[in-house]
C-alpha positions in Angstrom: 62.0 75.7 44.2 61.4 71.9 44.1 61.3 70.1 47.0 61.5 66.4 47.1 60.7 64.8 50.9 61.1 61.6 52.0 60.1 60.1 55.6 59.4 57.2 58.1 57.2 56.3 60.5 59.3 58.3 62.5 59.8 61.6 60.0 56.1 62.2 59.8 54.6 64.4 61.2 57.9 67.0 60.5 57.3 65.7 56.9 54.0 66.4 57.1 54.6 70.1 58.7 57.3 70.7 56.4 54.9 70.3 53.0 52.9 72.5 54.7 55.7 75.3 55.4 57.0 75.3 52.1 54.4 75.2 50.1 53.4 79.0 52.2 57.0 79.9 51.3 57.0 79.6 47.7 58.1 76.2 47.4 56.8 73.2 45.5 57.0 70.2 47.1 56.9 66.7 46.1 56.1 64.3 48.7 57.8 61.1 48.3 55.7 59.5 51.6 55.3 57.8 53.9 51.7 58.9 52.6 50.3 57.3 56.2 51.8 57.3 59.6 52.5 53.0 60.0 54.8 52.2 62.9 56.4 49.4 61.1 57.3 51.3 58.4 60.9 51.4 56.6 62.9 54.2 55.4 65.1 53.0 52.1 61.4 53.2 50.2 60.5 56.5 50.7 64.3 58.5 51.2 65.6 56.3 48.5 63.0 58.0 45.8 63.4 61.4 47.0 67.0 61.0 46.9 66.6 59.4 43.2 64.1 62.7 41.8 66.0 65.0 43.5 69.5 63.9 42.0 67.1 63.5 38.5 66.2 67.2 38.3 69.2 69.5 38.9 68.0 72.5 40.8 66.0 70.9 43.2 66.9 70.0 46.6 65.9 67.3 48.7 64.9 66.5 52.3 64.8 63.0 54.0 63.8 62.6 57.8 63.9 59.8 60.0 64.2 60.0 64.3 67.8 59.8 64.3 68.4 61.3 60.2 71.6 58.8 60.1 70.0 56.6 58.0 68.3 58.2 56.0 71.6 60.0 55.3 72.9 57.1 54.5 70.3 55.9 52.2 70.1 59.2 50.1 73.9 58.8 49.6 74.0 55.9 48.2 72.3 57.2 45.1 74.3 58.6 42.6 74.4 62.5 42.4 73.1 62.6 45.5 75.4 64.8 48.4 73.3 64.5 51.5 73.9 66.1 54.7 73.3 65.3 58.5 71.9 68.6 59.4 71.8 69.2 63.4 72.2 72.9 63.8 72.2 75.9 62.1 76.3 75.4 61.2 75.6 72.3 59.8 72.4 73.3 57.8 74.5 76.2 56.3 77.6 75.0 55.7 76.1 71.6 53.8 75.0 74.3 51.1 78.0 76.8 51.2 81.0 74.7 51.8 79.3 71.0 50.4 76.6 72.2 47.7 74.8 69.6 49.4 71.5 68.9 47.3 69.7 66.9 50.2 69.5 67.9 53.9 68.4 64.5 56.2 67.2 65.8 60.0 66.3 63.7 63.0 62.8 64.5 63.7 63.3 62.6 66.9 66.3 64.6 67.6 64.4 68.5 67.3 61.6 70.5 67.6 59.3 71.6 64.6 60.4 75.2 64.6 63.7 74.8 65.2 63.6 71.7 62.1 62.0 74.1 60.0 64.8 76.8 60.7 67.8 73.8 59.3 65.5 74.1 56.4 64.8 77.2 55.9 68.9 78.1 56.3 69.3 74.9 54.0 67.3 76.2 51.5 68.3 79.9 51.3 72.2 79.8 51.4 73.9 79.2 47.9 77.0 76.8 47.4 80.3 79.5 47.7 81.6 78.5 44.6 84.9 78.4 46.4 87.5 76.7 44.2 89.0 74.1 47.5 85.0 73.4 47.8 84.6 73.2 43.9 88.0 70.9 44.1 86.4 68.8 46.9 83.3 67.8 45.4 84.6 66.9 41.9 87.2 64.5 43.7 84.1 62.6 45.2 81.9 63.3 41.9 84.7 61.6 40.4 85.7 58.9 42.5 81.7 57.9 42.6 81.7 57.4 38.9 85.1 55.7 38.7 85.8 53.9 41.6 89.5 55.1 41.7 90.9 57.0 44.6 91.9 60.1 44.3 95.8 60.9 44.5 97.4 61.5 47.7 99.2 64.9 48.2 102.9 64.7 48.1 105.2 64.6 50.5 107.4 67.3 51.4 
């Protein structure tokens, strides 16, 4: 699978382990930088164009890392097609795939060791969306409302 991966100053060195891991698993990633560990360095740059190839090529997923990963989350989202996920245990990593079909995971590098990182991404990348219809139902509402703009309808009222 294609892996697009987007970092910080902050993200780097996990970034930088993470190429590493996947390309021994099988995986081909793209690295989106930062290309050089700079202190000063911004996020939107680098998350913002893994976000963009990732929602570009359908059947690739994307990750984004930062210290925190809330911005970076943020960030990835605002592109269009992109459904990114704050991953911060193994729940979370899971359940952005199963329940969300997320296509990009975003991890706080500050906020986790590099094995137990690499295990969000390794559950990340191996579980497969439900296909649940309430799930499939979820996601078009905000597939929907992001190419629109309009709400969707409230339920009724018994």
């Amino acid at each position: 699978m294609r892996v697009f991966l987007g970092c910080d100053h902050a993200g780097f060195e996990l970034k930088e382990h993470l190429v590493a891991w996947l390309s021994a698993n099988g995986h081909e990633p793209v690295d989106c930088g930062a290309f050089v560990y700079d202190a000063l360095d911004d996020y939107p740059p680098f998350v913002l164009r893994a976000a963009e190839r990732t929602a570009a090529e359908p059947g690739t997923l994307g990750i984004v890392i930062g210290g925190s990963g809330n911005g970076e989350a943020m960030a990835a989202n605002k592109v269009k097609g992109v459904r990114a996920a704050l991953v911060w245990n193994d729940d979370t990593a899971r359940l952005a795939r199963e329940h969300n079909d997320a296509n990009v995971i975003s991890i706080g590098a500050r906020q986790h060791d590099l094995d137990t990182a690499t295990r969000f991404v390794r559950l990340f990348l191996e579980t497969p969306y439900s296909q649940e219809e309430r799930h499939t139902r979820r996601i078009r509402m905000l597939g929907d409302y992001e190419q629109t703009g309009e709400l969707p309808p409230l339920p009724e009222k018994d």
